[in-house]
TORPA-4810 file (N, C-alpha, C, O; in nm, 3 decimals):
<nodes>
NODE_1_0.085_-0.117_0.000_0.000_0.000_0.000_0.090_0.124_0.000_0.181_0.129_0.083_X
NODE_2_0.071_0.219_-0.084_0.130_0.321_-0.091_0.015_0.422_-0.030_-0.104_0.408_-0.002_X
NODE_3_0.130_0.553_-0.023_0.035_0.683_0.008_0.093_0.749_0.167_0.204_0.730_0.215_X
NODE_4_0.013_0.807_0.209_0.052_0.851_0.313_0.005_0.757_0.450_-0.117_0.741_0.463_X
NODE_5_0.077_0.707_0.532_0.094_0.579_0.609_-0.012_0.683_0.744_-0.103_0.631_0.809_X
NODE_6_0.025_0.807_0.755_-0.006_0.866_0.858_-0.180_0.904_0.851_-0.240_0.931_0.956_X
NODE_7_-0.239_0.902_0.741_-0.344_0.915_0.723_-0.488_0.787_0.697_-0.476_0.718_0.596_X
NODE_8_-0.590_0.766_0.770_-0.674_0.640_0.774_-0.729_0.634_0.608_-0.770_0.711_0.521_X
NODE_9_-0.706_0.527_0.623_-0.752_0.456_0.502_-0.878_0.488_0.413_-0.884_0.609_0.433_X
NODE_10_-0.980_0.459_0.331_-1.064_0.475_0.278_-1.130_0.386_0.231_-1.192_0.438_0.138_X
NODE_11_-1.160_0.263_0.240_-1.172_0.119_0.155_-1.322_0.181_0.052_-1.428_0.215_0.105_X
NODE_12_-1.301_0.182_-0.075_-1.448_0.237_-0.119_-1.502_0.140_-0.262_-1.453_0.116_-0.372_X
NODE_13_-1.618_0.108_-0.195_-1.670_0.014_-0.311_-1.772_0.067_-0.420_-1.815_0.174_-0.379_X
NODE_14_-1.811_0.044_-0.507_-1.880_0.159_-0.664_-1.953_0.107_-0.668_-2.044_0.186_-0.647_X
NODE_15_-2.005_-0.012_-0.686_-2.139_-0.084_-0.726_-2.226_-0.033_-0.581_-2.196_-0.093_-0.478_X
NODE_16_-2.301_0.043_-0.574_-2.408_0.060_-0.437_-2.349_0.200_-0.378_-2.414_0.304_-0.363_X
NODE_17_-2.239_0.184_-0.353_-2.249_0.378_-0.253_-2.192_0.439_-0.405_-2.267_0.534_-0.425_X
NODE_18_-2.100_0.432_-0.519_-2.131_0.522_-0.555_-2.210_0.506_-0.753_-2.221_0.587_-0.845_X
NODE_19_-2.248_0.353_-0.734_-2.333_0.368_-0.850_-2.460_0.249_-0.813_-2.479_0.128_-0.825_X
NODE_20_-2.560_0.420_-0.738_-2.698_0.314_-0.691_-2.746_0.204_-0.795_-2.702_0.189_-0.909_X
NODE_21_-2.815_0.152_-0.751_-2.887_0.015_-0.810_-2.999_-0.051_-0.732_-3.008_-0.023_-0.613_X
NODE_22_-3.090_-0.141_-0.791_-3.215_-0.186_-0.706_-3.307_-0.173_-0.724_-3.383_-0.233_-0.647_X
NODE_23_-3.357_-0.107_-0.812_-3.505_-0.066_-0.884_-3.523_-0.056_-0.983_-3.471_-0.135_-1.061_X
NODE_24_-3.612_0.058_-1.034_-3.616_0.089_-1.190_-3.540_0.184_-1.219_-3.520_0.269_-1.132_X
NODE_25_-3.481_0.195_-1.340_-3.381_0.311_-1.420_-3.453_0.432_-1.421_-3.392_0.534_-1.454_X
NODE_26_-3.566_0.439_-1.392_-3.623_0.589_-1.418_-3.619_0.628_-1.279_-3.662_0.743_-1.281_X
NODE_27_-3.585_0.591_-1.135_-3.621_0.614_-1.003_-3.466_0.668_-1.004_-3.451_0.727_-0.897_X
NODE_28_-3.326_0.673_-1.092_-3.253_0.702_-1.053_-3.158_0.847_-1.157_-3.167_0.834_-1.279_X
NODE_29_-3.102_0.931_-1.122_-3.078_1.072_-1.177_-2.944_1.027_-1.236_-2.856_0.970_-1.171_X
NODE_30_-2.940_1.052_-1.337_-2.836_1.081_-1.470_-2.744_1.203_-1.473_-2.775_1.321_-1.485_X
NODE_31_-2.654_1.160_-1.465_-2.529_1.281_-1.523_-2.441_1.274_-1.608_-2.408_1.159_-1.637_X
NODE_32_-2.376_1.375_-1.673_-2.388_1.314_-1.822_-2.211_1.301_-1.803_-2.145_1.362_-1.719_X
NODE_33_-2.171_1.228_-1.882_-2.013_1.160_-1.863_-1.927_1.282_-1.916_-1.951_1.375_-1.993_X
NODE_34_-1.829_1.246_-1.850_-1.736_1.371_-1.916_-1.603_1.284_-1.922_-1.570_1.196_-1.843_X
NODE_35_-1.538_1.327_-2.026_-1.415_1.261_-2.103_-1.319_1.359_-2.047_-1.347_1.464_-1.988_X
NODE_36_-1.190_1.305_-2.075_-1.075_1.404_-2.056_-1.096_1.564_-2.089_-1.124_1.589_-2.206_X
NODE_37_-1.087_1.646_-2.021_-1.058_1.810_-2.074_-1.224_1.836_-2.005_-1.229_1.955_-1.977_X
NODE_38_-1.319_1.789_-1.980_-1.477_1.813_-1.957_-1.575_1.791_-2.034_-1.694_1.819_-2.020_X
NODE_39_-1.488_1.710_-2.162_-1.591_1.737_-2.272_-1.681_1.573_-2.239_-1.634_1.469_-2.195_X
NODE_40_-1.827_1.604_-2.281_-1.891_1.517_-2.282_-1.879_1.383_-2.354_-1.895_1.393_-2.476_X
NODE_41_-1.855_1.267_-2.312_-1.824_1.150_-2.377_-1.939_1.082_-2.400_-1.978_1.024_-2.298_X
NODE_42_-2.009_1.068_-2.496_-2.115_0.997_-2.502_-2.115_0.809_-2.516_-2.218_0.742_-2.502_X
NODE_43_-2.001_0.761_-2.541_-1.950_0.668_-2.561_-1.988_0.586_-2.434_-2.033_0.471_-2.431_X
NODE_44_-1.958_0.679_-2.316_-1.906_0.608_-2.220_-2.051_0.526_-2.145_-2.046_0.419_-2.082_X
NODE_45_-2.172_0.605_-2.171_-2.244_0.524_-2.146_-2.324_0.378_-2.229_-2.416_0.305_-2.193_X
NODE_46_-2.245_0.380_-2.344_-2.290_0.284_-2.447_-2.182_0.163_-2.377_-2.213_0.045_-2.396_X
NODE_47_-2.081_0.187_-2.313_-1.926_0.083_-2.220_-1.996_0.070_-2.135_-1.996_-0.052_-2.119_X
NODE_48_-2.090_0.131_-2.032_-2.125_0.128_-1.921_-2.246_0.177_-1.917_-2.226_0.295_-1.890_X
NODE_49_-2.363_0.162_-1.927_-2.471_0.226_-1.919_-2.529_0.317_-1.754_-2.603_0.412_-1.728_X
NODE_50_-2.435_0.210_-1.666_-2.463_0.255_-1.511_-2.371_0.382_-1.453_-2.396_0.459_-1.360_X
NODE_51_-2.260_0.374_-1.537_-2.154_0.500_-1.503_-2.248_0.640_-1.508_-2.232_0.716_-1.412_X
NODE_52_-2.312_0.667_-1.577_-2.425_0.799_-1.589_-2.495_0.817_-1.417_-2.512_0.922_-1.355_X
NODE_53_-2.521_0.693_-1.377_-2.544_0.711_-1.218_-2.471_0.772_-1.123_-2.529_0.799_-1.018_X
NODE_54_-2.327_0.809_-1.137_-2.220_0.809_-1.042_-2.217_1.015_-1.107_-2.209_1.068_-1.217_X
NODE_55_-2.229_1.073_-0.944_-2.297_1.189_-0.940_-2.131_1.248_-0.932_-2.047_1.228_-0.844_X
NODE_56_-2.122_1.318_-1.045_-1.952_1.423_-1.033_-1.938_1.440_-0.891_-1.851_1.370_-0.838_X
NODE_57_-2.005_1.515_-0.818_-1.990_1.603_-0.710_-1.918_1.498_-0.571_-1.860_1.536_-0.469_X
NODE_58_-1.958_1.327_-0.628_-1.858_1.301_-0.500_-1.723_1.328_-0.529_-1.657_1.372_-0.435_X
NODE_59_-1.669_1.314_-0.633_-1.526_1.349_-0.615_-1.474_1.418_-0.535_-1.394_1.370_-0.455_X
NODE_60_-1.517_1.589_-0.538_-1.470_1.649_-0.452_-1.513_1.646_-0.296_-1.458_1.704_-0.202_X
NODE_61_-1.597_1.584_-0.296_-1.649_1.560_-0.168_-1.561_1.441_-0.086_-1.511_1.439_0.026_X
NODE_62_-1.566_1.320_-0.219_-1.438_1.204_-0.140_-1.296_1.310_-0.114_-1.268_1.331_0.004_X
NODE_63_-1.226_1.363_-0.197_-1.124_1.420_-0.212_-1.087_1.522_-0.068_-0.984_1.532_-0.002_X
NODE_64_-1.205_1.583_-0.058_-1.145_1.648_0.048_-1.192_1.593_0.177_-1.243_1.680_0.248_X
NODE_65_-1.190_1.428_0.249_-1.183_1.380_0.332_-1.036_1.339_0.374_-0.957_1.291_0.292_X
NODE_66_-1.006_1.361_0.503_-0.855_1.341_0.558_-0.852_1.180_0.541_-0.844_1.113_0.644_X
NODE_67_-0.858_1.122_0.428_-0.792_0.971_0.401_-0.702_0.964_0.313_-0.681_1.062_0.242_X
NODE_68_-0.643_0.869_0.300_-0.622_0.785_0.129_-0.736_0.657_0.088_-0.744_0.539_0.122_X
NODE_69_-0.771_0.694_0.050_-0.894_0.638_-0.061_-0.833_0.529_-0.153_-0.754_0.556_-0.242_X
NODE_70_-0.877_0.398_-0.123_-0.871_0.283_-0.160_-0.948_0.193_-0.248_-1.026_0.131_-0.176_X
NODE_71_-0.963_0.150_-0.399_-1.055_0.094_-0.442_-1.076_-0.005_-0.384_-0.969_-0.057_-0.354_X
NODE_72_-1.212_-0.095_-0.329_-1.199_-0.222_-0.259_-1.331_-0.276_-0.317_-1.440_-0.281_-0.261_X
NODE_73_-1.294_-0.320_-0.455_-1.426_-0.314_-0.545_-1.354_-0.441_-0.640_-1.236_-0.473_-0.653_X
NODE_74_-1.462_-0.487_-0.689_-1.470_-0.568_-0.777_-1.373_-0.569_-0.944_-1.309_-0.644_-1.016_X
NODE_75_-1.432_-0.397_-0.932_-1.363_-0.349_-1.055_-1.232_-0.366_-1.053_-1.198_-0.272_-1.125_X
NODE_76_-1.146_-0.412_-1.026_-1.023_-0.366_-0.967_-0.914_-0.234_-1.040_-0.883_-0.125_-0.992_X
NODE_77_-0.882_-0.285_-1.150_-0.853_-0.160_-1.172_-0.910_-0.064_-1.221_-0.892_0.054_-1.194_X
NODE_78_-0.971_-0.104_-1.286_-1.111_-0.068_-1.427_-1.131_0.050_-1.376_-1.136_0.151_-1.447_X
NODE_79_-1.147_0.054_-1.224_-1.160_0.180_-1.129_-1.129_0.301_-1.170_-1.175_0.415_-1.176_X
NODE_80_-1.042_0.243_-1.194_-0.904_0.391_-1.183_-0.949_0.459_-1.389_-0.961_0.571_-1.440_X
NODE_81_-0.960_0.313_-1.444_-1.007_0.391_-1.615_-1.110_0.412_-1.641_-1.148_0.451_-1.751_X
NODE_82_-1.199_0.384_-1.515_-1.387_0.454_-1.634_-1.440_0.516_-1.479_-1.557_0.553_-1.476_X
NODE_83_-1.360_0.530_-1.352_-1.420_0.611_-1.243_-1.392_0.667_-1.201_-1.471_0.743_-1.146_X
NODE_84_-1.278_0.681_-1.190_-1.200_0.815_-1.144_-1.218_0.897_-1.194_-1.252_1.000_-1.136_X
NODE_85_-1.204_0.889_-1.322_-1.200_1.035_-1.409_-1.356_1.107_-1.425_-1.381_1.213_-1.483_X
NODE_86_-1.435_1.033_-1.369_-1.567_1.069_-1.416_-1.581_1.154_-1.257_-1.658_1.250_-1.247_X
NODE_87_-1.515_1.116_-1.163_-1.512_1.206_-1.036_-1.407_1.324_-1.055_-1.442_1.430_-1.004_X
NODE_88_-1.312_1.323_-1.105_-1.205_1.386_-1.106_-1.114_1.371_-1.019_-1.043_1.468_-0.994_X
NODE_89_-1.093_1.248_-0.954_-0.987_1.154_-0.886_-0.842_1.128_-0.952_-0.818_1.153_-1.070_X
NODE_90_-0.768_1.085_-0.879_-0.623_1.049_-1.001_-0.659_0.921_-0.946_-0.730_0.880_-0.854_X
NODE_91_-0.565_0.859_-1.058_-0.549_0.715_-1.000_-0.522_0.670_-0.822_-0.451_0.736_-0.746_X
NODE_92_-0.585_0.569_-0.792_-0.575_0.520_-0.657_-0.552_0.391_-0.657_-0.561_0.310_-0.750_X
NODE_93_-0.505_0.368_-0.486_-0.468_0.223_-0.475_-0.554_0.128_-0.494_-0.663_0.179_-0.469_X
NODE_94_-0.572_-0.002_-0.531_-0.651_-0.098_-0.538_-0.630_-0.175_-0.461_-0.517_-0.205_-0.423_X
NODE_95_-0.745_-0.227_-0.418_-0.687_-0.385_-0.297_-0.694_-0.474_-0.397_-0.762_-0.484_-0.498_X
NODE_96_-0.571_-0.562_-0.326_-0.533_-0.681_-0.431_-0.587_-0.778_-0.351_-0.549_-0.814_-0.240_X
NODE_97_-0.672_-0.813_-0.411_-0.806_-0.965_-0.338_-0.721_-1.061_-0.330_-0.713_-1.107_-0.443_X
NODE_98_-0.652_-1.117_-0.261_-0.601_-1.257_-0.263_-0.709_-1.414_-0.299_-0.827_-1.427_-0.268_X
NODE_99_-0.634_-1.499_-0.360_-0.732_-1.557_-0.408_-0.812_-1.660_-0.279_-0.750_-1.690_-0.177_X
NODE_100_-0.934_-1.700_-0.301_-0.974_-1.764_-0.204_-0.950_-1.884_-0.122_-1.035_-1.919_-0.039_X
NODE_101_-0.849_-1.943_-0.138_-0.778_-2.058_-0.091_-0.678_-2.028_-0.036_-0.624_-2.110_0.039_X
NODE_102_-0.623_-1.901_-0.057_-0.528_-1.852_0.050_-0.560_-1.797_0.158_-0.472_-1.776_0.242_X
NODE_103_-0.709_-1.757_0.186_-0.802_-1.714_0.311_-0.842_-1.875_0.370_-0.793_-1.884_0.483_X
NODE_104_-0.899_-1.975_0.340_-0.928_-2.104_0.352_-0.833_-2.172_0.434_-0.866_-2.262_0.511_X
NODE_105_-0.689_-2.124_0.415_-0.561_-2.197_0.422_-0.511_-2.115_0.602_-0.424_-2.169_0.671_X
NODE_106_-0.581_-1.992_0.648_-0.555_-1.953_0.745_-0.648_-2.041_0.869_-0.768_-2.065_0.853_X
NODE_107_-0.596_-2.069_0.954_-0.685_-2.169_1.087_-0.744_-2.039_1.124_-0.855_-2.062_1.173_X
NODE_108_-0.719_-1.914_1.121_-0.785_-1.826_1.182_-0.953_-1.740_1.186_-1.035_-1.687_1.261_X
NODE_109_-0.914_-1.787_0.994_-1.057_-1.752_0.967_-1.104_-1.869_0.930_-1.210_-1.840_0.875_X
NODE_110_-1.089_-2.005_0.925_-1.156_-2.081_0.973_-1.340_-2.038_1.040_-1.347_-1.985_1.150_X
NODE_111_-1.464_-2.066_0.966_-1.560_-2.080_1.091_-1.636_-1.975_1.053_-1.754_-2.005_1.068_X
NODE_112_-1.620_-1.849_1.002_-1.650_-1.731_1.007_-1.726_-1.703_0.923_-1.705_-1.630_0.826_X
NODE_113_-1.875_-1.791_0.969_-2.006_-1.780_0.889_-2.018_-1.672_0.854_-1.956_-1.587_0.918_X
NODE_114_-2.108_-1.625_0.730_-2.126_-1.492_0.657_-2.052_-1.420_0.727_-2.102_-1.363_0.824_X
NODE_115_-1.934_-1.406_0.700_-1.842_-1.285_0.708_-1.808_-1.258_0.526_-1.770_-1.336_0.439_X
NODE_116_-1.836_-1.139_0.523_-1.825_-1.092_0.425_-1.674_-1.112_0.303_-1.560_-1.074_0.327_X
NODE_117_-1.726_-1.184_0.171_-1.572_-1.207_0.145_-1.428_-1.112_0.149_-1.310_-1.144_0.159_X
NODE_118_-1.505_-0.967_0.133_-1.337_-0.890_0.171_-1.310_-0.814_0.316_-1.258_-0.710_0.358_X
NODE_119_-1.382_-0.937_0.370_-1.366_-0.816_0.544_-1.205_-0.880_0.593_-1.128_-0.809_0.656_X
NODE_120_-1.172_-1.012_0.557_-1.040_-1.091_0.555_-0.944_-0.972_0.553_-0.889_-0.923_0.652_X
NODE_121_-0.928_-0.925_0.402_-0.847_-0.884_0.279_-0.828_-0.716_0.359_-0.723_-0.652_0.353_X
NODE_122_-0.931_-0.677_0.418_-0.947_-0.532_0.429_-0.851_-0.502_0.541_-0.754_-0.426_0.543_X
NODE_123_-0.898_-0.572_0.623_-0.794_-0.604_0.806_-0.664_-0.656_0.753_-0.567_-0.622_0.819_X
NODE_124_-0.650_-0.702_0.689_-0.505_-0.699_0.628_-0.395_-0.625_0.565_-0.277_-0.607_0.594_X
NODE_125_-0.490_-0.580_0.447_-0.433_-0.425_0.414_-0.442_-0.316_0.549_-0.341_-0.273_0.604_X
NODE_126_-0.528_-0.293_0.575_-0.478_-0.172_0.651_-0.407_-0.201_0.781_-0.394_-0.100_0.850_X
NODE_127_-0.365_-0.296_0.826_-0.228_-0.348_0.895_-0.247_-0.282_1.035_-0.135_-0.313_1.076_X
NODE_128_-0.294_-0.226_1.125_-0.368_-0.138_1.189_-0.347_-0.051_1.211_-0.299_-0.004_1.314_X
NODE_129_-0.392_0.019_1.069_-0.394_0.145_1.051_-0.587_0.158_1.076_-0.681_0.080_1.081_X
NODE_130_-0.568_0.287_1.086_-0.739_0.323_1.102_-0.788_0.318_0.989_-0.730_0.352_0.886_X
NODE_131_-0.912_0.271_0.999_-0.996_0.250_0.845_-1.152_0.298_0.829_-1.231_0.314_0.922_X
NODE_132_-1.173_0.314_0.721_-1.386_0.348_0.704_-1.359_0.266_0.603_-1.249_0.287_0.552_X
NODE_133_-1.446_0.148_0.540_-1.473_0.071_0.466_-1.654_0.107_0.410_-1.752_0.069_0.473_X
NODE_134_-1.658_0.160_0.324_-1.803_0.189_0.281_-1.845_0.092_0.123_-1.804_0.090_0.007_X
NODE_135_-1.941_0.026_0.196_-1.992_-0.069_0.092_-2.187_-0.053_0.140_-2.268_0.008_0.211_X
NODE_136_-2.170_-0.162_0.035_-2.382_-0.207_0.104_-2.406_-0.310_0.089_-2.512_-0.350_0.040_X
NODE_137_-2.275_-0.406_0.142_-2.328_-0.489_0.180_-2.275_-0.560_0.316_-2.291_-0.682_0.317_X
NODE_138_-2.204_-0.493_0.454_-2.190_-0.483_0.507_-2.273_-0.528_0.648_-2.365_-0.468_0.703_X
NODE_139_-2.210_-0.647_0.685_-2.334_-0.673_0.845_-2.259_-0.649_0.961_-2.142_-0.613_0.956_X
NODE_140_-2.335_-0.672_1.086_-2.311_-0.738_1.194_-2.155_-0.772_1.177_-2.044_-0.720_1.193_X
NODE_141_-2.229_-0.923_1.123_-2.103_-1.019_1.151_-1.997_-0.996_1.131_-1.900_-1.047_1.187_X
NODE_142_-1.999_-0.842_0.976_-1.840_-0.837_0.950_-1.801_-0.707_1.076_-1.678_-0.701_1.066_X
NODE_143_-1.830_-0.633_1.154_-1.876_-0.546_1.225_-1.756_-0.604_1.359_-1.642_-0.566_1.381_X
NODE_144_-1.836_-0.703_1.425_-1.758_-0.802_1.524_-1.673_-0.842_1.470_-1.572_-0.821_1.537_X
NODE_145_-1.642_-0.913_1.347_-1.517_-0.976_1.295_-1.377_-0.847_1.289_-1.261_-0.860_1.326_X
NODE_146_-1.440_-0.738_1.236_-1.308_-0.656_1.255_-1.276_-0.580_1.379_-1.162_-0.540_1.404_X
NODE_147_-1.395_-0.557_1.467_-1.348_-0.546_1.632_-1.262_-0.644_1.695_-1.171_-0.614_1.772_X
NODE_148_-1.284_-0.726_1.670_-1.224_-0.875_1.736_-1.038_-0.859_1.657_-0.940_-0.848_1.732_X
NODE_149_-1.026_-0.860_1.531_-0.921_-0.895_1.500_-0.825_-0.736_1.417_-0.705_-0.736_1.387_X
NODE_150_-0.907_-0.638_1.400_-0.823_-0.515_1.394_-0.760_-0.473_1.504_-0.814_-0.513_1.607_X
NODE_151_-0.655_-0.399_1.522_-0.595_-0.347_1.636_-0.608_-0.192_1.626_-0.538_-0.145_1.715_X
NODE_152_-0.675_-0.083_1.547_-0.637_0.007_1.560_-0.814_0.022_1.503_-0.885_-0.067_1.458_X
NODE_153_-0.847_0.167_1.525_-1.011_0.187_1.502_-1.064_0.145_1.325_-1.008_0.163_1.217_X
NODE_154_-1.160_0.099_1.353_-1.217_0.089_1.228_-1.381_0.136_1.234_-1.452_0.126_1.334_X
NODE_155_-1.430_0.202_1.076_-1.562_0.223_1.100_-1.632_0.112_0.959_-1.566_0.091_0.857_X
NODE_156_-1.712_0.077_0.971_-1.770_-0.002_0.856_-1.917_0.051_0.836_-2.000_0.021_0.922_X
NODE_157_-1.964_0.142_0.711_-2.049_0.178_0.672_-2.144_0.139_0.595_-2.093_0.153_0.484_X
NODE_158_-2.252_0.097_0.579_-2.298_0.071_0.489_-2.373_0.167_0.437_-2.432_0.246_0.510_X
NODE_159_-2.379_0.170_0.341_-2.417_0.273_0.194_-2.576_0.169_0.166_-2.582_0.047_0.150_X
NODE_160_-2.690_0.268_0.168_-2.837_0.238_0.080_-2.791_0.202_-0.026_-2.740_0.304_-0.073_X
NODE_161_-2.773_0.105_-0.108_-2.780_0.049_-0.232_-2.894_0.097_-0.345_-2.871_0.064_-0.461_X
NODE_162_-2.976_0.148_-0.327_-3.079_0.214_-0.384_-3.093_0.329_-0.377_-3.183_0.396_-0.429_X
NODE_163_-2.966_0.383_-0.280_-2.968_0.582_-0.251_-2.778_0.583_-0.306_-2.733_0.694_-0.334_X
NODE_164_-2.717_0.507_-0.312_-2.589_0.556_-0.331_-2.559_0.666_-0.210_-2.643_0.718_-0.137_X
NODE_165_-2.427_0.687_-0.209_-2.372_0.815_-0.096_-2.467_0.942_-0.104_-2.506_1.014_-0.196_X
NODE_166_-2.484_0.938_0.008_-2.569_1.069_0.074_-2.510_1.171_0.144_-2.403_1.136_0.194_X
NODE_167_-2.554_1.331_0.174_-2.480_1.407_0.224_-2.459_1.354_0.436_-2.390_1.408_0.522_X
NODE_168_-2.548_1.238_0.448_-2.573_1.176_0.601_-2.473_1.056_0.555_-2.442_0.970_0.638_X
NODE_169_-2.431_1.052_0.447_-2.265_0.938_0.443_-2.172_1.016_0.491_-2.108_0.983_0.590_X
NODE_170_-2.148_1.154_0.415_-2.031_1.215_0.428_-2.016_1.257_0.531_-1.898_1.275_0.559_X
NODE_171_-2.102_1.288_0.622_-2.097_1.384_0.716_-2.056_1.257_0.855_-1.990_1.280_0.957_X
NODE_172_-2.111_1.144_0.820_-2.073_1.030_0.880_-1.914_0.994_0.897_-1.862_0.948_0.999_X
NODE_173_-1.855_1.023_0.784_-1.744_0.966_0.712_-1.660_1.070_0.771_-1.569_1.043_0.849_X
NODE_174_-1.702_1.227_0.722_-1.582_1.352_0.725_-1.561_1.340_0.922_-1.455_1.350_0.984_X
NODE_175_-1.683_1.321_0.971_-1.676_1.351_1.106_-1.594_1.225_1.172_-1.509_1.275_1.246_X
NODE_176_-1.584_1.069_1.178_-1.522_0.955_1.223_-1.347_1.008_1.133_-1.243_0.998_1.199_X
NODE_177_-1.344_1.044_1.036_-1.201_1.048_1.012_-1.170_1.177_1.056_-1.048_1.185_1.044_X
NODE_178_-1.224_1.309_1.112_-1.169_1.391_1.151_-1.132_1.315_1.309_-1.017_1.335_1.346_X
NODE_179_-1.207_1.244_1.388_-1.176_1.246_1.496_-1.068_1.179_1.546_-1.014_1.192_1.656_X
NODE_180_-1.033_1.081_1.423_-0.889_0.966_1.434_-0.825_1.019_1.420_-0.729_0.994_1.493_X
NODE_181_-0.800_1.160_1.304_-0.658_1.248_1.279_-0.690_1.332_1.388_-0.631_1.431_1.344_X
NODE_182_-0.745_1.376_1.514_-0.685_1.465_1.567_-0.633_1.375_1.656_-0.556_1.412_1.744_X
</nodes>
């Protein structure tokens, strides 16, 4: 993991906090893609039809939270070429998912009914460093699993999957990472 070691982490997942889903296409608001320089890419929703969901304005809103901001998404890198730029992000770190037999192979997590598959991967990367992990699909179980085996604070959010990030995320988010950096 690169970046600044002194600053809490960001673990952030795209499918649900920042490209809602769950209903009908007309229940959800469109913005129109923008390509390198601002200019409108129309392309990009014919590659992605769901990228039009993902609202500019978090960028600067993720951006100016005291983290480093972590993809911890499916996409893995893909992230960084059809989402970032549509926030106005630079490239960011990606978590590298280890494959699932190398989690299997630990006696530790052994047992650990519905625990979420990257709650493992997440407590690992951030080594205990402080973390916010924002996804939607987030329980309980993974909740206790990283109290129990993180050493340093963690917050685990879950994001409405049908509302994507809200200004009651950020304010969630800006306020738990202001209070770890002071």
């Amino acid at each position: 993991m690169t970046g600044s070691a002194h600053l809490p982490l960001l673990f952030l997942d795209i499918d649900g906090p920042l490209i809602p889903f769950g209903g009908p296409p007309e229940r959800y608001p469109t913005y129109p893609l923008r390509g390198p320089g601002g200019a409108v890419d129309a392309l990009g929703a014919d590659l992605h039809p769901l990228l039009s969901r993902i609202d500019p304005e978090y960028g600067p809103r993720l951006a100016a939270l005291p983290c480093e901001i972590v993809w911890a998404t499916t996409w893995m890198d893909d992230a960084n070429d059809c989402v970032a730029p549509l926030l106005g992000l630079p490239r960011l770190p990606v978590v590298d998912w280890p494959e699932p037999t190398a989690w299997e192979a630990r006696e530790e997590w052994r047992g650990a009914r519905g625990l979420h598959w990257k709650t493992r991967a997440l407590v690992d990367q951030a080594g205990g460093r402080p973390f916010v992990w924002v996804d939607d699909e987030i329980t309980d179980i993974d909740r206790r699993w990283v109290g129990a085996h993180h050493t340093g604070p963690a917050l685990l959010h879950r994001v409405d999957p049908r509302r994507g990030l809200t200004e009651a995320d950020f304010i969630v988010l800006d306020d738990w990472l202001r209070a770890v950096t002071d």
